[in-house]
C-alpha positions as CSV (number, residue, x, y, z in Angstrom):
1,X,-66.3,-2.6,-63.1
2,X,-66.5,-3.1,-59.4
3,X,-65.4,-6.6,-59.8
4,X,-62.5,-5.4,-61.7
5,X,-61.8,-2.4,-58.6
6,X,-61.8,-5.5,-56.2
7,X,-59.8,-7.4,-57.6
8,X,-57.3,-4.6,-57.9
9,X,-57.3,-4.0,-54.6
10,X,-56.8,-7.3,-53.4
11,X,-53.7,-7.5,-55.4
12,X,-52.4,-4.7,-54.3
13,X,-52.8,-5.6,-50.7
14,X,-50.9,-9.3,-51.1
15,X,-48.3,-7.0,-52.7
16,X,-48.1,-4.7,-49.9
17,X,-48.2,-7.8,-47.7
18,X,-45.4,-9.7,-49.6
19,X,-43.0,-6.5,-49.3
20,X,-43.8,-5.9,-45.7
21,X,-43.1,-9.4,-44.4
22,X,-39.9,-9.4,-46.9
23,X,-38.7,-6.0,-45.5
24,X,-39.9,-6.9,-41.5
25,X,-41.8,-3.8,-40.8
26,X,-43.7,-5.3,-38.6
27,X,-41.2,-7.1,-36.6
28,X,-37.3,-6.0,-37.7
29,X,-35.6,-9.3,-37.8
30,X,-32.9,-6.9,-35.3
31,X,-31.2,-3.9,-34.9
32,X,-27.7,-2.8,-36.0
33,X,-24.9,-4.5,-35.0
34,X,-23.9,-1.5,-33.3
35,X,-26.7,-0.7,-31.6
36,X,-27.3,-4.1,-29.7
37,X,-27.3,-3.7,-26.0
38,X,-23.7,-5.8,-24.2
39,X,-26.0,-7.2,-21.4
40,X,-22.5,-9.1,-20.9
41,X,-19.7,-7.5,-18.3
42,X,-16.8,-9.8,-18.6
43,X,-14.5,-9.1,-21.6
44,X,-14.5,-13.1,-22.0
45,X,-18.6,-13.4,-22.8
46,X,-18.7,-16.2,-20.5
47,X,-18.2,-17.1,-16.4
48,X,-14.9,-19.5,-16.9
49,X,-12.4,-20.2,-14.1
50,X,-9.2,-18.0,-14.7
51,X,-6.0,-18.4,-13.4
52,X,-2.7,-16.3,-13.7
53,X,-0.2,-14.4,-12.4
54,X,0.6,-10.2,-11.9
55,X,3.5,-8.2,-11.2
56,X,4.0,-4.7,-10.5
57,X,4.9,-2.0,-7.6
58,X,3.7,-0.8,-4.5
59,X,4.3,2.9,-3.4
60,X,4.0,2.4,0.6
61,X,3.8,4.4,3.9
62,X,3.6,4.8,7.4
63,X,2.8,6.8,10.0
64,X,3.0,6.8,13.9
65,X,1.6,8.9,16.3
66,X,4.7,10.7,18.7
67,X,2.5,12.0,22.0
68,X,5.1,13.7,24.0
69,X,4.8,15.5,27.7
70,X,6.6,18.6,26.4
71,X,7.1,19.6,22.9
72,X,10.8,19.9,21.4
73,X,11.3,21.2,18.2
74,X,13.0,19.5,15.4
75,X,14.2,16.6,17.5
76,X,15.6,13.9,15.4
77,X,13.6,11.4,17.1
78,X,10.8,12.9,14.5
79,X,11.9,10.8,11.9
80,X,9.8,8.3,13.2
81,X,6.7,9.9,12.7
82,X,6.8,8.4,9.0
83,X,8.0,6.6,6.1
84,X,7.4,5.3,2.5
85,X,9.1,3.5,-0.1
86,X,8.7,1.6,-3.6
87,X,9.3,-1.9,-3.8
88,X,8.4,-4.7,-6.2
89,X,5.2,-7.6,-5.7
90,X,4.5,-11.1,-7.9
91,X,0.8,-12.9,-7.0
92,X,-0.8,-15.9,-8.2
93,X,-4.1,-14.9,-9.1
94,X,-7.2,-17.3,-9.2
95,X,-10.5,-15.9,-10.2
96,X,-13.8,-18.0,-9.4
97,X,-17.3,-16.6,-11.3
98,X,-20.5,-16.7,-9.3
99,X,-22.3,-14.7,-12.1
100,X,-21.4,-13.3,-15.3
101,X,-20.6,-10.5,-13.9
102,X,-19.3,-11.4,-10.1
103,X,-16.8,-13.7,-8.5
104,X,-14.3,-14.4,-5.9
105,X,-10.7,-13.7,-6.6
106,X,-8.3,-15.4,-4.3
107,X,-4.2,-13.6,-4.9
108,X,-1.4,-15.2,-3.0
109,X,2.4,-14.3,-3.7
110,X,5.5,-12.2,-2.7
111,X,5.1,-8.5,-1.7
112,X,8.3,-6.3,-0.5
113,X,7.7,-3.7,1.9
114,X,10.7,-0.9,1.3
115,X,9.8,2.0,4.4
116,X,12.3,5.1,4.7
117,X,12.6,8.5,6.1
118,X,15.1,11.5,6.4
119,X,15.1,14.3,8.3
120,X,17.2,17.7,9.6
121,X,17.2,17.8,13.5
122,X,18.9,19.8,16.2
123,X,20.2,18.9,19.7
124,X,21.8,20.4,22.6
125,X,25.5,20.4,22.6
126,X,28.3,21.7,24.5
127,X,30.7,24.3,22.7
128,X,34.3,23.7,22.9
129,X,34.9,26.1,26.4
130,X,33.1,22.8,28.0
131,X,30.4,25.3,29.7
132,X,28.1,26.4,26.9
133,X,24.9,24.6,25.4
134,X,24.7,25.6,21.5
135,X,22.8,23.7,18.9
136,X,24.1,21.2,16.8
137,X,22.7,20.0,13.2
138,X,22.5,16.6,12.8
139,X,20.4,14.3,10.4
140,X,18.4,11.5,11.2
141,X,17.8,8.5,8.6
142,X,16.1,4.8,8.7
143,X,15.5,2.2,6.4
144,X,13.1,-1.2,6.6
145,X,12.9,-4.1,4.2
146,X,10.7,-6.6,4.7
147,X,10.1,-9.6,2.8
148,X,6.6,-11.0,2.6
149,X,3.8,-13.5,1.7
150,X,1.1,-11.2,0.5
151,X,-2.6,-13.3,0.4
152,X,-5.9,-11.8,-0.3
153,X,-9.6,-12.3,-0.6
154,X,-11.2,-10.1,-2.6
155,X,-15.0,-9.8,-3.9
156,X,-15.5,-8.7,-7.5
157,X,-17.8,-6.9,-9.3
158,X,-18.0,-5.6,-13.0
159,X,-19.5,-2.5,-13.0
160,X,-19.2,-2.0,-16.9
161,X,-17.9,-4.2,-19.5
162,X,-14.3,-4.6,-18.9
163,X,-14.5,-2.8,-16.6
164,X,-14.4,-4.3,-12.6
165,X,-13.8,-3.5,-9.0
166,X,-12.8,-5.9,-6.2
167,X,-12.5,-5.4,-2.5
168,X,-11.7,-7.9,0.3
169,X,-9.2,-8.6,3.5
170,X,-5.6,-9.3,2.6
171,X,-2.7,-9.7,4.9
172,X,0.8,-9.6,5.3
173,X,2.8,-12.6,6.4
174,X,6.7,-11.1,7.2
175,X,9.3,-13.8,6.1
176,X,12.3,-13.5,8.7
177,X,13.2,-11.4,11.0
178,X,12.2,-7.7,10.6
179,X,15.1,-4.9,10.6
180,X,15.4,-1.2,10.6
181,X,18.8,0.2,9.5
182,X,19.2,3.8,11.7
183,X,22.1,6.0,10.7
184,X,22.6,9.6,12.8
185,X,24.8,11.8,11.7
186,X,27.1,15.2,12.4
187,X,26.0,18.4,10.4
188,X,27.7,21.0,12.0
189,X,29.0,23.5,13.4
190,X,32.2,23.1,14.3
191,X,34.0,22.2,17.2
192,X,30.4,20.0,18.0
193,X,30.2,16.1,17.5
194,X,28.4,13.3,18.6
195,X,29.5,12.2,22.2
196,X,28.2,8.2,22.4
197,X,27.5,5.7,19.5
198,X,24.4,3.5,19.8
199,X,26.2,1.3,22.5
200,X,26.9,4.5,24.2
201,X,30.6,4.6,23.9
202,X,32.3,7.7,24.3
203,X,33.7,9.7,21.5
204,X,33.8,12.1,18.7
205,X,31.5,10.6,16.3
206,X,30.6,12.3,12.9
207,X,28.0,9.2,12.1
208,X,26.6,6.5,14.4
209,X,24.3,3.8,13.2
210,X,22.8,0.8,14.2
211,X,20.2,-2.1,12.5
212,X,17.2,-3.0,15.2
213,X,15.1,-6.0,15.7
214,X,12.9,-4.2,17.4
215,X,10.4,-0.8,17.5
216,X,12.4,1.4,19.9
217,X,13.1,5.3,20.0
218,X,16.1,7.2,18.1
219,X,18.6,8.9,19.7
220,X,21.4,6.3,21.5
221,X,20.6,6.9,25.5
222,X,19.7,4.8,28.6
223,X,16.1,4.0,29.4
224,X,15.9,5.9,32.7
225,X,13.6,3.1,34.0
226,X,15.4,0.6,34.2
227,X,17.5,-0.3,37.2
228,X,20.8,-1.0,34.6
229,X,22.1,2.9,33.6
230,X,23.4,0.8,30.6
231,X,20.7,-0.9,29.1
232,X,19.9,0.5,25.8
233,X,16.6,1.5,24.5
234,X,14.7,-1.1,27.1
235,X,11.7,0.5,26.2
236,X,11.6,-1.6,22.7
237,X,8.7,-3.5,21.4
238,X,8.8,-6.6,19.0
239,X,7.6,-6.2,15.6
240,X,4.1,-7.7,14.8
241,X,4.8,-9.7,12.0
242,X,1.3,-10.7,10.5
243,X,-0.1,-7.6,8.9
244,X,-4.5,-7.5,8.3
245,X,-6.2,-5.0,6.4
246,X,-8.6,-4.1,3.7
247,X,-8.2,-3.6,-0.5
248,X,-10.3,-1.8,-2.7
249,X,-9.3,-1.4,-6.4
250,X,-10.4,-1.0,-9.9
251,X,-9.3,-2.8,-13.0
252,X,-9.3,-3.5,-17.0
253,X,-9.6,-6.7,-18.3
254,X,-9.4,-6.9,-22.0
255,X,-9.0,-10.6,-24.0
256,X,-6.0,-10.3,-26.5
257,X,-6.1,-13.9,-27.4
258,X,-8.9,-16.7,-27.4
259,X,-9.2,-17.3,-23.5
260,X,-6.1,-15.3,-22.7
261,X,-7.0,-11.6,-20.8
262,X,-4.5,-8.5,-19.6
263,X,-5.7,-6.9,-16.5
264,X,-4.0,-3.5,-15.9
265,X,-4.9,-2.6,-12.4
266,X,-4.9,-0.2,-9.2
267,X,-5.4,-0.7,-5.6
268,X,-5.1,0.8,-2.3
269,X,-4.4,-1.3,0.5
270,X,-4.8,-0.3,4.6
271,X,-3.7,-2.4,7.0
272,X,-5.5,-2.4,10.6
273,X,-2.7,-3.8,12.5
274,X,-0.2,-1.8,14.5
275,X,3.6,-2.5,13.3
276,X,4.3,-2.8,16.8
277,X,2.4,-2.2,20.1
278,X,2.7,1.2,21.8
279,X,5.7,1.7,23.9
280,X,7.3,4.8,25.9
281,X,10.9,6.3,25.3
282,X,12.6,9.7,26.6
283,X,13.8,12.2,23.8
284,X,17.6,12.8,25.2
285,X,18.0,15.8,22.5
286,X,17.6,18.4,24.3
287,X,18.9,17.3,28.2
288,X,20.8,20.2,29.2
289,X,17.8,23.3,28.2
290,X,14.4,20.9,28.4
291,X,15.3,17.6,30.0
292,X,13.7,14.8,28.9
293,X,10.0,14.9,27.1
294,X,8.5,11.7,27.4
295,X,7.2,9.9,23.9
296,X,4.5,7.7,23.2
297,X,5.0,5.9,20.5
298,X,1.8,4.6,18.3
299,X,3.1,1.9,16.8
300,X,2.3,2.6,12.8
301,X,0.0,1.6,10.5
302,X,0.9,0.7,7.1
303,X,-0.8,1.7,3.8
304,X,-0.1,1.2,0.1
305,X,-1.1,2.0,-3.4
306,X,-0.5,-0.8,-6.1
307,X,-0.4,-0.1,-9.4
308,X,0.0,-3.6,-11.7
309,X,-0.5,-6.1,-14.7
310,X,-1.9,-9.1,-14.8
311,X,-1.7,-11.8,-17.2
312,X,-5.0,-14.8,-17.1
313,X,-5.8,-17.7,-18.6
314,X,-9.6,-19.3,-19.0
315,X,-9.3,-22.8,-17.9
């Protein structure tokens, strides 16, 4: 009887030892395919060299700093003050792993700079009787284009899969000469107009304009320091044409074909480097109630967002 109660037991534990090594209780041979841990970042699963190219558009601005000795409002020199503009960018883009999940990306390409700015002013005029000073309405405009090399630096990290930030120096290399288009024109009332063009030629102007190779003041009138009453605008200071400053953005990079990735991304740029160097002008707009108020002008600093695409290749 016992011999028989053995025995039954020890088949039933090579049974039970059969079925469990069969099922893996002890040790699953793994887990769900959806529940396995992606200990990988990069949407390619591996640390290849990429290469490509990105397009898209860069929302820019600018803003310089106007100190002035006495305060005149609504000048039309203000327009200064700032700018921004939308304008178009194409990069090569090289993209070197250190890790799975870091690397160097090096971007090198054309970036246009588009910078504009209107704005309502008033300045002293004298009514029709010759003797009176009334306002007059006016409206001050500028436009820059600027054509450039953009090149870049950038460290990357993917923080999830896919999913990546990179930050870095870039700069801005200005191809040609650097031009801002001014236009300054009449709004009213009448019997008021403008009295000298930008070379300060008499008249009866309804619109003046001007394009400038150089960072100087607004309003057409003589730089009262210098010993020529005709020199215009003396007070100008050459564009810097080699712009430095610092990225930080955030991308997606998905694989929609064996070793071909999209990478939809965004970026904000801010560039250290003044457009210019300070300088000093006198605001002429309000001569006959205020004189002149004396402006420091800060030179600008350039910022951008960047939204874009870009199209890589696993080499």
């Amino acid at each position: 009887m016992i011999r028989t109660l053995v025995t039954a037991c020890l088949l039933a534990t090579g049974a039970g030892l059969l079925h469990a090594q069969d099922e893996d209780v002890l040790r699953p041979k793994g887990r769900p395919e959806g529940s396995r841990r992606n200990t990988v970042s990069r949407s390619s699963m591996d640390d290849k060299f990429r290469l490509g190219l990105e397009v898209g558009g860069t929302f820019g601005f600018m803003n310089q700093s106007m100190d002035r000795t006495a305060a005149l409002a609504d000048s039309p020199e203000d327009v200064l003050a700032s700018g921004s503009g939308l304008s178009p960018f194409v990069n090569i883009l090289a993209d070197l792993p250190l890790t799975n999940s870091m690397g160097i990306r090096f971007r090198f390409g054309w970036d246009q700079r588009r910078l504009s700015h209107e704005k309502a002013g008033i300045i002293d005029a004298v009514a029709e009787d010759g003797s009176t000073v009334i306002d007059m309405n006016t409206t001050s405009s500028y436009k820059m284009v600027t054509n450039n090399i953009d090149a870049g630096i950038l460290f990357r990290i993917d923080v999830a899969p896919k999913i990546y930030i990179a930050a870095g120096p870039v700069a801005l290399f200005t191809m040609g000469d650097i031009e801002r288009e001014d236009t300054w024109s009449w709004n009213g009332p009448e019997g008021t107009y403008i009295s000298r063009d930008y070379a300060l030629q008499p008249g009866q102007y309804s619109s003046v304009s001007r394009t400038v190779t150089r960072n100087t003041n607004f309003l057409p009138n003589a730089d009262l320091f210098s010993p020529d009453p005709n020199v215009v605008n003396a007070a100008a200071k050459p564009w810097n044409t080699t712009q430095v400053g610092f990225e930080l953005g955030v991308g997606y990079e998905t694989e929609i074909a064996k070793g071909i990735f999209l990478s939809p991304h965004l970026r904000f740029q801010y560039y250290f480097t003044k457009m210019s160097d300070k300088f000093t002008a006198e605001d002429a707009s309000r001569i006959p109630t205020q004189r002149f108020s004396t402006i420091t002008f800060g030179g600008g600093n350039m910022a951008a967002v960047q939204l874009g695409v870009g199209l890589l290749f696993d080499l």
